[in-house]
PDBQT receptor file of N, H, CA, C and O in Angstrom, charges set to zero:
ATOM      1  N   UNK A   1      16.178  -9.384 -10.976  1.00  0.00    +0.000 N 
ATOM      2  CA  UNK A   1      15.392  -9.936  -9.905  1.00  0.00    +0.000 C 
ATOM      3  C   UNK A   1      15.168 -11.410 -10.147  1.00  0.00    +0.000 C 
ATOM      4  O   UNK A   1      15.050 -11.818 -11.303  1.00  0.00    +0.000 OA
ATOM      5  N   UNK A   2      15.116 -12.073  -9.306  1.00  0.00    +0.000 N 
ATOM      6  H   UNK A   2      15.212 -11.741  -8.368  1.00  0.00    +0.000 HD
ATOM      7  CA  UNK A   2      15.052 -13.497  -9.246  1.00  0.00    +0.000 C 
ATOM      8  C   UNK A   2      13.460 -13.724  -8.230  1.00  0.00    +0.000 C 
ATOM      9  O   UNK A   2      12.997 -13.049  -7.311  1.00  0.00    +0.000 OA
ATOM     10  N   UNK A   3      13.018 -14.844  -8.841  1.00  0.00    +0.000 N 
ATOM     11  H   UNK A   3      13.393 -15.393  -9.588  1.00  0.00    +0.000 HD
ATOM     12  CA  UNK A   3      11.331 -15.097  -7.416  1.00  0.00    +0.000 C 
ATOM     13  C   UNK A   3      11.675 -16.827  -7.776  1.00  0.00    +0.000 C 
ATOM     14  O   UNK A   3      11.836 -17.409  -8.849  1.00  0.00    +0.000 OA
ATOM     15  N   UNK A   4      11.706 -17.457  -5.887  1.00  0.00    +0.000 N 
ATOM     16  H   UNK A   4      11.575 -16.984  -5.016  1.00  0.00    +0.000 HD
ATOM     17  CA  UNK A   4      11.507 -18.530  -5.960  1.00  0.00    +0.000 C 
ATOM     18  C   UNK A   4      10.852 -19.061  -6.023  1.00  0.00    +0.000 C 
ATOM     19  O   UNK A   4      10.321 -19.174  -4.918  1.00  0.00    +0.000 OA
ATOM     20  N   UNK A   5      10.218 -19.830  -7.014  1.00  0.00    +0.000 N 
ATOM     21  H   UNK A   5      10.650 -19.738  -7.911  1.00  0.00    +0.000 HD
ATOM     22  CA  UNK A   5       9.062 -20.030  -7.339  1.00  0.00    +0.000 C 
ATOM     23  C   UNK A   5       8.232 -21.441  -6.702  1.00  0.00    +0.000 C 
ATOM     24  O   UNK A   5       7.164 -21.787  -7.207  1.00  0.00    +0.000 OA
ATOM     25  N   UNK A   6       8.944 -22.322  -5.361  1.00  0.00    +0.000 N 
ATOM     26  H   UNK A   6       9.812 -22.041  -4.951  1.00  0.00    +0.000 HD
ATOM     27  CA  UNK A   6       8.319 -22.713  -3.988  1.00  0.00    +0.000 C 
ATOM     28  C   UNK A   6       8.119 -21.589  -3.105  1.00  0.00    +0.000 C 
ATOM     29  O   UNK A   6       7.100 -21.544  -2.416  1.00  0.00    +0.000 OA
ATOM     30  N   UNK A   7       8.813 -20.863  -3.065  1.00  0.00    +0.000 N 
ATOM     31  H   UNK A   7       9.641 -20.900  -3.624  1.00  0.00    +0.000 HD
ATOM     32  CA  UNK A   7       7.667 -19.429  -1.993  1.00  0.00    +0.000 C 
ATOM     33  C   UNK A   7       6.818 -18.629  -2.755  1.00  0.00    +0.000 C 
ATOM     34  O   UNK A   7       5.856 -18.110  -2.188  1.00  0.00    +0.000 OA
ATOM     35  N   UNK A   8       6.963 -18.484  -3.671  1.00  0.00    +0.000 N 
ATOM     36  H   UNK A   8       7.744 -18.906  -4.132  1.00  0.00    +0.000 HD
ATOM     37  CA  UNK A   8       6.280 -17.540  -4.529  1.00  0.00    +0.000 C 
ATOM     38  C   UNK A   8       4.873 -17.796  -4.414  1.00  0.00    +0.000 C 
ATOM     39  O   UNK A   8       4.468 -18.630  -5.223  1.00  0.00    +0.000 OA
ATOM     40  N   UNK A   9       3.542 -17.050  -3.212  1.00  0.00    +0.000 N 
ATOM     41  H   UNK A   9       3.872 -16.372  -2.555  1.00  0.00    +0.000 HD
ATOM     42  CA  UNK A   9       1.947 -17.367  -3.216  1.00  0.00    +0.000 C 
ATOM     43  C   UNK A   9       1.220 -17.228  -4.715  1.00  0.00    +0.000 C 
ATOM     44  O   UNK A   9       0.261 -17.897  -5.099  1.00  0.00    +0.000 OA
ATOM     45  N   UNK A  10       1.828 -16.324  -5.364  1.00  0.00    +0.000 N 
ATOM     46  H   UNK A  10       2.608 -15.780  -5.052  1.00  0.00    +0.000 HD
ATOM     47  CA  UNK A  10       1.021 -15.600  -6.627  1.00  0.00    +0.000 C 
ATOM     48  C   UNK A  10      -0.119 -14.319  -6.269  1.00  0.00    +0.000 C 
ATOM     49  O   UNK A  10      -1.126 -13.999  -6.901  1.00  0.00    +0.000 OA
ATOM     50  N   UNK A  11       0.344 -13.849  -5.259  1.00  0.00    +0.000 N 
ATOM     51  H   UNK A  11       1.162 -14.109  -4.746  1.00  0.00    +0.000 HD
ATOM     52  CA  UNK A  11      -0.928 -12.351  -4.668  1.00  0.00    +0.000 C 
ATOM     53  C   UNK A  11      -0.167 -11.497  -5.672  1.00  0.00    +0.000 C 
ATOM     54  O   UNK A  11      -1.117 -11.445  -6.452  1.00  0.00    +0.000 OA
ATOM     55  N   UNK A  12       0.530 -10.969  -6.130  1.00  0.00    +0.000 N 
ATOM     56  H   UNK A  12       1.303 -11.011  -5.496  1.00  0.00    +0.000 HD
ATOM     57  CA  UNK A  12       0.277  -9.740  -7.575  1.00  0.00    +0.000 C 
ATOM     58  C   UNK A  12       1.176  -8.781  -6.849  1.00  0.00    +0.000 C 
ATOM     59  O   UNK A  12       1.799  -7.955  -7.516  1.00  0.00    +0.000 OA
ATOM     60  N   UNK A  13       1.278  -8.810  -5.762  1.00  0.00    +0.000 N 
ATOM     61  H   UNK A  13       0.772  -9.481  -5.221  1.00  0.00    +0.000 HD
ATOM     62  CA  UNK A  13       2.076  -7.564  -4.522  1.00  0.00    +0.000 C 
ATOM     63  C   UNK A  13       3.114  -6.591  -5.762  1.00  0.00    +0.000 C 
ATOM     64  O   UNK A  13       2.942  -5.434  -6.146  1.00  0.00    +0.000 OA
ATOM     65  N   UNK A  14       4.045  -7.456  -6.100  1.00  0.00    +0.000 N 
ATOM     66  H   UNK A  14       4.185  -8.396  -5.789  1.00  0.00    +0.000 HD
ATOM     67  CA  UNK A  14       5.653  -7.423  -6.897  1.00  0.00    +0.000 C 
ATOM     68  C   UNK A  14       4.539  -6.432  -7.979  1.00  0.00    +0.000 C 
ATOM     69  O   UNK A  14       4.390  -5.229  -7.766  1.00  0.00    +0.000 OA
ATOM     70  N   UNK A  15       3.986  -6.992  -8.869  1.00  0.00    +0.000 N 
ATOM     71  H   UNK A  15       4.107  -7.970  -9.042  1.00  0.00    +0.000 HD
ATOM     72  CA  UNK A  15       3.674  -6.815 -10.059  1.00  0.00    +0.000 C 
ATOM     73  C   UNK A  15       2.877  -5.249  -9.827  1.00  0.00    +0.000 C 
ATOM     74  O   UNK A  15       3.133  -4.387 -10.669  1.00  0.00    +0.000 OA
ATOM     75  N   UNK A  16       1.957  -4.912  -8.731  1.00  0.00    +0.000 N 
ATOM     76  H   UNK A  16       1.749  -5.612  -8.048  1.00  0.00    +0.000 HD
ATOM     77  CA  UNK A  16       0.730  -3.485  -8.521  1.00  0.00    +0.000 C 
ATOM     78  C   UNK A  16       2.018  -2.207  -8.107  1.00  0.00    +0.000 C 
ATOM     79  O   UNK A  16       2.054  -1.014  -8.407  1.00  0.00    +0.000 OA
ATOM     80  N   UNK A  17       2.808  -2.906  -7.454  1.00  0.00    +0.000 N 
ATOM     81  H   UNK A  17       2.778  -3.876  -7.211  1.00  0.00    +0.000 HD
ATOM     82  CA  UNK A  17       3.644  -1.720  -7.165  1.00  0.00    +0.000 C 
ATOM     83  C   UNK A  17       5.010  -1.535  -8.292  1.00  0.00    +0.000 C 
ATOM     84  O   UNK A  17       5.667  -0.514  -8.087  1.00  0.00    +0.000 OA
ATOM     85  N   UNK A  18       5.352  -2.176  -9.128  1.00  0.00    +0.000 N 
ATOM     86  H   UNK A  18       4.818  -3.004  -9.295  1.00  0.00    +0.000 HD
ATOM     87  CA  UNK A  18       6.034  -1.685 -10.307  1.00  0.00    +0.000 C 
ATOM     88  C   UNK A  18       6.272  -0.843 -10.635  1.00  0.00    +0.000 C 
ATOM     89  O   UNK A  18       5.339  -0.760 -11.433  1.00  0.00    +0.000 OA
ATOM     90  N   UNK A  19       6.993   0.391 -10.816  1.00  0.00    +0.000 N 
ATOM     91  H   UNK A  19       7.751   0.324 -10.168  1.00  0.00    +0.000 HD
ATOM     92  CA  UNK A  19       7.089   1.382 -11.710  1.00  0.00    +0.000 C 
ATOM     93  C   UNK A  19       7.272   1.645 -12.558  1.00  0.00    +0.000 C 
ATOM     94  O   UNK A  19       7.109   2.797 -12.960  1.00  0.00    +0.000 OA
ATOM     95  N   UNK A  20       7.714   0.668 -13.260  1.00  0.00    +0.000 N 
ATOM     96  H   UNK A  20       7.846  -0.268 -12.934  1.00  0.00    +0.000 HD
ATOM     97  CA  UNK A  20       8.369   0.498 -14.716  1.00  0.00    +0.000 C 
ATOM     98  C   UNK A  20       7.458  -0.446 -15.588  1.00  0.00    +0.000 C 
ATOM     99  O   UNK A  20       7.393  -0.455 -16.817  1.00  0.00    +0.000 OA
ATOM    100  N   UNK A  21       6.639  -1.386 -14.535  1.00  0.00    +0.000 N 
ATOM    101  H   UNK A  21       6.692  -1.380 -13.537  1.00  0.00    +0.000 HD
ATOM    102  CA  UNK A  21       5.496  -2.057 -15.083  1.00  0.00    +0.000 C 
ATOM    103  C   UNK A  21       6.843  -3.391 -15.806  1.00  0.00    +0.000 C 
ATOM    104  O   UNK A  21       6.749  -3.921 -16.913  1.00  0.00    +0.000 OA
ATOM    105  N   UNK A  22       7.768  -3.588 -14.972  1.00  0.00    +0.000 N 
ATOM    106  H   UNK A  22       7.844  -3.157 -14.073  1.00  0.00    +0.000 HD
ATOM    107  CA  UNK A  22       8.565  -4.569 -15.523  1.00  0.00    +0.000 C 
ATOM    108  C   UNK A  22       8.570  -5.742 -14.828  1.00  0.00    +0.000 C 
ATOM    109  O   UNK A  22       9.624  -6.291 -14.506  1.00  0.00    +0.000 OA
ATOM    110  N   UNK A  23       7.354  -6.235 -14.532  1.00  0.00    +0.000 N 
ATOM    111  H   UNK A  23       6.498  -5.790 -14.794  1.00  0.00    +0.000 HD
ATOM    112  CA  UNK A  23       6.981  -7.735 -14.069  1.00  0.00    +0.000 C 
ATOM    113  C   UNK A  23       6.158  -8.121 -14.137  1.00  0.00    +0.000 C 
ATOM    114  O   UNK A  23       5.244  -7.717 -13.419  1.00  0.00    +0.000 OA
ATOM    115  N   UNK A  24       5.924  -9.380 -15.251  1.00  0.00    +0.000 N 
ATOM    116  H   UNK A  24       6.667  -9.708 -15.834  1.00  0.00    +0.000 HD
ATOM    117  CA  UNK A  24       5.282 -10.260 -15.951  1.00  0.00    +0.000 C 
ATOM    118  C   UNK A  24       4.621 -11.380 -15.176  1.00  0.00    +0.000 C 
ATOM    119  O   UNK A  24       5.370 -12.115 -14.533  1.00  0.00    +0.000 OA
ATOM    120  N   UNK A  25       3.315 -11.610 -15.152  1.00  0.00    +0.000 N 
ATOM    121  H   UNK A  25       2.706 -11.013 -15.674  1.00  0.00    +0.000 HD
ATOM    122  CA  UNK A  25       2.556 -12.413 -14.414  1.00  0.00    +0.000 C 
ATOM    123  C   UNK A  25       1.892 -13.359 -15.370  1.00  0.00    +0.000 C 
ATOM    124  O   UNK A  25       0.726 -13.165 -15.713  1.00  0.00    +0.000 OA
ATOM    125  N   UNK A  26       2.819 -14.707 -15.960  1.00  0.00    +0.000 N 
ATOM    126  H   UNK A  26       3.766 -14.865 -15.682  1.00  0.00    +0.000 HD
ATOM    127  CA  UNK A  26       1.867 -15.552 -17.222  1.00  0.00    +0.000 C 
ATOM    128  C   UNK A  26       2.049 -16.834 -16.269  1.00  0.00    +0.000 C 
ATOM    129  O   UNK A  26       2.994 -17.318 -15.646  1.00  0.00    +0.000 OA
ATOM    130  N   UNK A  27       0.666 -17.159 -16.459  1.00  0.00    +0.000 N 
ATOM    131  H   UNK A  27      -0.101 -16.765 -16.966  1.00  0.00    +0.000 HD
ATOM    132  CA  UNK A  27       0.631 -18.657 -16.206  1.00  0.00    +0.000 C 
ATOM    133  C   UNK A  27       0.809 -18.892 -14.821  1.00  0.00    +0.000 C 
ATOM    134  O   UNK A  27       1.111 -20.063 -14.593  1.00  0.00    +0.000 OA
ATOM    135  N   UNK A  28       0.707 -18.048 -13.653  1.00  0.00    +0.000 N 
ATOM    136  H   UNK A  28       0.462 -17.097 -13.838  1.00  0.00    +0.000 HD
ATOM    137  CA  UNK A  28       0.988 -17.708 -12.809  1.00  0.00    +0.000 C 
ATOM    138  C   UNK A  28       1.882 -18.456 -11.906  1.00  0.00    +0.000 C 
ATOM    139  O   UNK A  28       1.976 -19.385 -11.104  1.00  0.00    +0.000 OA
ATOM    140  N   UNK A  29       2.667 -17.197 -12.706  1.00  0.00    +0.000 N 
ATOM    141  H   UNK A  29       2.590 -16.442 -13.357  1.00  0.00    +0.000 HD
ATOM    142  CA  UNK A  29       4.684 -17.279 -12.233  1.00  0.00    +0.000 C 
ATOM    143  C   UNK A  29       4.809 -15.788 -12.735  1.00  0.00    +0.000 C 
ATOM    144  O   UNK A  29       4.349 -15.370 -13.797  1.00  0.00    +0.000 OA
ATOM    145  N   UNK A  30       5.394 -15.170 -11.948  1.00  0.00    +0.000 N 
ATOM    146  H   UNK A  30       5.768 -15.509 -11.085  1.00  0.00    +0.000 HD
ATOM    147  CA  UNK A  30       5.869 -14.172 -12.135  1.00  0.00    +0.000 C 
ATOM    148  C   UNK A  30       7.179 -13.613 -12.489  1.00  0.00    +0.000 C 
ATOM    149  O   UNK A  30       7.816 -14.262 -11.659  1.00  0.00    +0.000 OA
ATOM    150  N   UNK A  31       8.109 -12.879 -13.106  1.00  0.00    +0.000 N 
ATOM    151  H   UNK A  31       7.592 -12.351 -13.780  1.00  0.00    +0.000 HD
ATOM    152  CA  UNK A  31       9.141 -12.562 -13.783  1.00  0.00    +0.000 C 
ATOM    153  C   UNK A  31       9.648 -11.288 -14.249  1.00  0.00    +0.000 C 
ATOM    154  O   UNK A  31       8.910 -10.616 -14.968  1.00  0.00    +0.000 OA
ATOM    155  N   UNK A  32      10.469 -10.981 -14.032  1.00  0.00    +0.000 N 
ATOM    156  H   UNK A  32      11.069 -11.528 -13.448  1.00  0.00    +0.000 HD
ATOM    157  CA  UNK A  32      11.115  -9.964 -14.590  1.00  0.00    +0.000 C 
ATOM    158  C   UNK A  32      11.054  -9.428 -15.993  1.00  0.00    +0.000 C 
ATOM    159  O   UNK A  32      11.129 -10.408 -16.735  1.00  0.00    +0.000 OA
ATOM    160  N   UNK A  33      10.966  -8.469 -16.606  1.00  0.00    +0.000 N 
ATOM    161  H   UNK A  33      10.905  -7.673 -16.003  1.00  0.00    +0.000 HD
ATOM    162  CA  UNK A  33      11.304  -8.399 -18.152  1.00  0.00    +0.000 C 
ATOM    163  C   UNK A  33      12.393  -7.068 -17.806  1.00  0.00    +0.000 C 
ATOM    164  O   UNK A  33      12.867  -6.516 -16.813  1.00  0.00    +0.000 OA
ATOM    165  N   UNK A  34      12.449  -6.951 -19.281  1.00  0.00    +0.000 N 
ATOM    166  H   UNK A  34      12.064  -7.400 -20.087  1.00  0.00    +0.000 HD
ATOM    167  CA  UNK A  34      13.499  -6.246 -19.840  1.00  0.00    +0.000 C 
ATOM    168  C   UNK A  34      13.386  -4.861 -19.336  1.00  0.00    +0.000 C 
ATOM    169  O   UNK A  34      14.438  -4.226 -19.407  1.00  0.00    +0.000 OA
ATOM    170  N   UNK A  35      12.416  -4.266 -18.867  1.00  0.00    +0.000 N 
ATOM    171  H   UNK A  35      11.561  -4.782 -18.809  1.00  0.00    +0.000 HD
ATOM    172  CA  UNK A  35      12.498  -3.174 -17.887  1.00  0.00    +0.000 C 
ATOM    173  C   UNK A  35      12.515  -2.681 -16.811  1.00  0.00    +0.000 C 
ATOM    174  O   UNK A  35      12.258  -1.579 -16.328  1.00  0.00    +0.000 OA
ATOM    175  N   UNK A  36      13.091  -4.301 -16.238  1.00  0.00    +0.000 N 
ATOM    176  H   UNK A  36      13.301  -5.196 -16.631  1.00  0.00    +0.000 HD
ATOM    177  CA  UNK A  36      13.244  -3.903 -15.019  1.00  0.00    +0.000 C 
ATOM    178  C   UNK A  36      14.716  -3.165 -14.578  1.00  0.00    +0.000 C 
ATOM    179  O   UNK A  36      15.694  -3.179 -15.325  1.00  0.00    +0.000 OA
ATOM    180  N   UNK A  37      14.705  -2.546 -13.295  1.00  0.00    +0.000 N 
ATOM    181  H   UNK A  37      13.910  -2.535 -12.688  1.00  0.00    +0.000 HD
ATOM    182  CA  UNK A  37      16.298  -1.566 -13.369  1.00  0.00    +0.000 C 
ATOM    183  C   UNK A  37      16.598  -2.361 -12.091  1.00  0.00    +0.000 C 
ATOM    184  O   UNK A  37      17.735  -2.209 -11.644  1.00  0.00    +0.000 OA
ATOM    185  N   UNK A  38      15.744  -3.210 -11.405  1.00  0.00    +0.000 N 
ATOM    186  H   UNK A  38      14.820  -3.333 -11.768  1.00  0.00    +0.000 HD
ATOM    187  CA  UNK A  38      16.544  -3.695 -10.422  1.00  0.00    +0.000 C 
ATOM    188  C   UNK A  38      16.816  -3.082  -9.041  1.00  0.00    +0.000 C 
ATOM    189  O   UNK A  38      17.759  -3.224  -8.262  1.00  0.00    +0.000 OA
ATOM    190  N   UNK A  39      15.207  -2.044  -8.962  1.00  0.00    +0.000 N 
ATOM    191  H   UNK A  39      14.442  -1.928  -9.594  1.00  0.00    +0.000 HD
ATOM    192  CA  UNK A  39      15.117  -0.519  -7.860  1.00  0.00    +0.000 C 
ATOM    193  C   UNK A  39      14.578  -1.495  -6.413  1.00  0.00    +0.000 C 
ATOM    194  O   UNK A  39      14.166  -0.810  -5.477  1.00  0.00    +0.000 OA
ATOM    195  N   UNK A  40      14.572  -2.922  -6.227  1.00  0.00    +0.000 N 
ATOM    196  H   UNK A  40      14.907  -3.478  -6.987  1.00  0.00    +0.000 HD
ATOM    197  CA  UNK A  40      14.367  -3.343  -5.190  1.00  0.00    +0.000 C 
ATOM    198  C   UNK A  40      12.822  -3.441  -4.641  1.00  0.00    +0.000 C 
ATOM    199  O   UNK A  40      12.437  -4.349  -3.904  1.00  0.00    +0.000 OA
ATOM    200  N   UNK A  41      12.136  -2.548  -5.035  1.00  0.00    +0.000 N 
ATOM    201  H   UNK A  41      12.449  -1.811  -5.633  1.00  0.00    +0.000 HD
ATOM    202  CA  UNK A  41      10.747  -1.753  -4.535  1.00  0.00    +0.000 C 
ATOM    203  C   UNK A  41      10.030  -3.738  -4.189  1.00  0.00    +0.000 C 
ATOM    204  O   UNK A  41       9.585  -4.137  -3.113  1.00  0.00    +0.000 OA
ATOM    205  N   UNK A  42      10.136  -4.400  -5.234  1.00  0.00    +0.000 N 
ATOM    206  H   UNK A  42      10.498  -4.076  -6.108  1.00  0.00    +0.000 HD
ATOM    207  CA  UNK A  42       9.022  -5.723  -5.460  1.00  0.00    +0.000 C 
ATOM    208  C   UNK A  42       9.403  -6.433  -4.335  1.00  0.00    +0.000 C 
ATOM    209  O   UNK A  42       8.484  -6.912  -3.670  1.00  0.00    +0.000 OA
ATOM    210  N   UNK A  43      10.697  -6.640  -3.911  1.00  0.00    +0.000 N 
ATOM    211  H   UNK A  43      11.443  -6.251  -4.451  1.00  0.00    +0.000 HD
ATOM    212  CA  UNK A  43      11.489  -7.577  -3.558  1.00  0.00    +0.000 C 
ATOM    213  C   UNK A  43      10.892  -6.915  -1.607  1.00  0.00    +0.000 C 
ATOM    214  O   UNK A  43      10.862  -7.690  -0.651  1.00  0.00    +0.000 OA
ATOM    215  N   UNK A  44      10.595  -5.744  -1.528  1.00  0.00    +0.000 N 
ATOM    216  H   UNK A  44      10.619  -5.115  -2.305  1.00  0.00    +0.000 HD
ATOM    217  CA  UNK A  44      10.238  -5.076   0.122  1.00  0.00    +0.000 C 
ATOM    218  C   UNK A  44       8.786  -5.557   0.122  1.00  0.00    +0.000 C 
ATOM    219  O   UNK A  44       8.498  -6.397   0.975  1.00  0.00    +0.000 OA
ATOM    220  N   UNK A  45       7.760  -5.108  -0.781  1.00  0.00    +0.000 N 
ATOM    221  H   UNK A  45       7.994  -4.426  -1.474  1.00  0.00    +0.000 HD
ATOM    222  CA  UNK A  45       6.524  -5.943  -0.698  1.00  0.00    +0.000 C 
ATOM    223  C   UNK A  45       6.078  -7.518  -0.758  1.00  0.00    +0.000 C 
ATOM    224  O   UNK A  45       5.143  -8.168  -0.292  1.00  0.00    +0.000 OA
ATOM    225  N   UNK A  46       7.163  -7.784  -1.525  1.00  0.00    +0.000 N 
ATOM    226  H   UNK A  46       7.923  -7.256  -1.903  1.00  0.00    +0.000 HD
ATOM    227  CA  UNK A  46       6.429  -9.229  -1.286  1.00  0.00    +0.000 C 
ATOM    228  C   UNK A  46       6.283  -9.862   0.093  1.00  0.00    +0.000 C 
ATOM    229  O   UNK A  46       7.334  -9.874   0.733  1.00  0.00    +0.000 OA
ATOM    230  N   UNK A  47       5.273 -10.362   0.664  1.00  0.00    +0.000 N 
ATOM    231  H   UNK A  47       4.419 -10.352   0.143  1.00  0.00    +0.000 HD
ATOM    232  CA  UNK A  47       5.099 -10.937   1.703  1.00  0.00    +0.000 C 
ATOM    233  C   UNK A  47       5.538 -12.562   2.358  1.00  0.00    +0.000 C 
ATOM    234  O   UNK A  47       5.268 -13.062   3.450  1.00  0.00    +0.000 OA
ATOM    235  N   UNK A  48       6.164 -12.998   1.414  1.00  0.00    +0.000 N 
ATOM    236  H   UNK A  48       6.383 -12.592   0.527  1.00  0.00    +0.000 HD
ATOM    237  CA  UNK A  48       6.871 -13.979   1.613  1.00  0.00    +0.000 C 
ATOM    238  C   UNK A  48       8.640 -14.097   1.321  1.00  0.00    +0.000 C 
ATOM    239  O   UNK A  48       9.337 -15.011   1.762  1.00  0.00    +0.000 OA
ATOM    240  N   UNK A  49       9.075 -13.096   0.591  1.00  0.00    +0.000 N 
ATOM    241  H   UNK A  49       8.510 -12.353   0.232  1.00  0.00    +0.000 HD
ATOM    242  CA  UNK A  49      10.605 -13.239   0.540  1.00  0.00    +0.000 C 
ATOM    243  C   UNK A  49      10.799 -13.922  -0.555  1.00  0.00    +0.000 C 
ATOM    244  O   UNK A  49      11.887 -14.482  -0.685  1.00  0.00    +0.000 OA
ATOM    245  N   UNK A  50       9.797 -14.039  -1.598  1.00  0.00    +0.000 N 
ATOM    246  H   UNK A  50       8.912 -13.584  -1.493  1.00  0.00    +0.000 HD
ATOM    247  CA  UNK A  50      10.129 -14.854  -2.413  1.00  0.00    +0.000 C 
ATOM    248  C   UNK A  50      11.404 -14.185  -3.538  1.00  0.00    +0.000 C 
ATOM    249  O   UNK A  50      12.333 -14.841  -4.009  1.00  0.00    +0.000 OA
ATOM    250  N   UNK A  51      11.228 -13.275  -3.688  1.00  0.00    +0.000 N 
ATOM    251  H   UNK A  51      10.473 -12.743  -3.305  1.00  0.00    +0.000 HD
ATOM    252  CA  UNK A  51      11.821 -12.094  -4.161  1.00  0.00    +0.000 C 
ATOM    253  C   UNK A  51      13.803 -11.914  -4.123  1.00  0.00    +0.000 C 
ATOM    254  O   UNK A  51      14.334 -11.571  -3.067  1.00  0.00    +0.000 OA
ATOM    255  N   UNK A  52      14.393 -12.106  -4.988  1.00  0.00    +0.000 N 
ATOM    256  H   UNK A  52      13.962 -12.385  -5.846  1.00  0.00    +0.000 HD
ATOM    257  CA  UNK A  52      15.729 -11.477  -4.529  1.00  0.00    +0.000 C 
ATOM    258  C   UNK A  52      16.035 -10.394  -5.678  1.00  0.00    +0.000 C 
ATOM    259  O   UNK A  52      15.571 -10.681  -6.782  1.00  0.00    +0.000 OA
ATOM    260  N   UNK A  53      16.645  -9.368  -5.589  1.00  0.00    +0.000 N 
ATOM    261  H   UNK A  53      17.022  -9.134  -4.692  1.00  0.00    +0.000 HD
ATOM    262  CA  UNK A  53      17.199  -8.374  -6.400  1.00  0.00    +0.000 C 
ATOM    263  C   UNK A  53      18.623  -8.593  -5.940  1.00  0.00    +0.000 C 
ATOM    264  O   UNK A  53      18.974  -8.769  -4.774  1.00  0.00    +0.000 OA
ATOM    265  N   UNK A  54      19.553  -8.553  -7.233  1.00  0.00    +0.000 N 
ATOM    266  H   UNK A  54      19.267  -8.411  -8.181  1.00  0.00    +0.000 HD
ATOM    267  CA  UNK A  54      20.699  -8.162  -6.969  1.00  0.00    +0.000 C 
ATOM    268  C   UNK A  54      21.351  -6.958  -6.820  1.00  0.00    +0.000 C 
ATOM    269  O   UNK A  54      21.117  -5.990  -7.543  1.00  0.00    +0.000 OA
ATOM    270  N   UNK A  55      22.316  -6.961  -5.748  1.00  0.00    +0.000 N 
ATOM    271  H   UNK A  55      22.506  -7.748  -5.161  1.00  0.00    +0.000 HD
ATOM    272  CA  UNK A  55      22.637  -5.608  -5.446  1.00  0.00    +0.000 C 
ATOM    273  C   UNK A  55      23.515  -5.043  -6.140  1.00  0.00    +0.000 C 
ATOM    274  O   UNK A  55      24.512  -5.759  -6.232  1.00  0.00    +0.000 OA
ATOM    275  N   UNK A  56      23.668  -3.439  -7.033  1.00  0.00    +0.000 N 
ATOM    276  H   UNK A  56      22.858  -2.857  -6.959  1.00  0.00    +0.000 HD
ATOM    277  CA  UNK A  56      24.598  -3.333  -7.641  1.00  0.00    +0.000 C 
ATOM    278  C   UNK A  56      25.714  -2.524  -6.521  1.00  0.00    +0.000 C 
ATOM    279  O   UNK A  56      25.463  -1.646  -5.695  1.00  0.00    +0.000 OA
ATOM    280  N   UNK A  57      27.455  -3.419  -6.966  1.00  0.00    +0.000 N 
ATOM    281  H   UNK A  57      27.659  -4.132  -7.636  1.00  0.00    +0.000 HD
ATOM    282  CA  UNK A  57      28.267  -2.785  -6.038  1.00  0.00    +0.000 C 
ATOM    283  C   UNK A  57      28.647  -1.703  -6.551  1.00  0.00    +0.000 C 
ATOM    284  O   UNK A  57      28.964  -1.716  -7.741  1.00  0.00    +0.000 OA
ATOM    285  N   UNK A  58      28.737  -0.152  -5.595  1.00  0.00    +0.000 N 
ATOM    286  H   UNK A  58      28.479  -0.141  -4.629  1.00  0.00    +0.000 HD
ATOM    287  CA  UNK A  58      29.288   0.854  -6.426  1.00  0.00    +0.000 C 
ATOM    288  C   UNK A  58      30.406   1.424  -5.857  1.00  0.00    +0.000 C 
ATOM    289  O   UNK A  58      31.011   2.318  -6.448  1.00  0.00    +0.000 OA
TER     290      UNK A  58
């Protein structure tokens, strides 16, 4: 997951709905870690689009 961080407001949206609890909120900027799988879920809530997930081709 990628967040652009000129759209990015900082409301927490990405981070409360997590399932994996794999997005990091320091210094407020938000980020991916190492558990994320890349399930899209952050990238539908965020309210600005700041959000991209890459799609895996199968």
């Amino acid at each position: 997951m990628k967040v652009d961080p000129s759209l990015c407001i900082r409301c927490g949206a990405c981070v409360s709905v997590c399932p994996f609890d794999a997005i990091d909120a320091t210094d407020g900027y938000v980020a991916a870690n190492e558990r994320c799988t890349e399930c899209g879920i952050c990238e539908k809530v965020c309210p600005v689009g700041a959000i991209e997930v890459a799609r895996k081709k199968v």
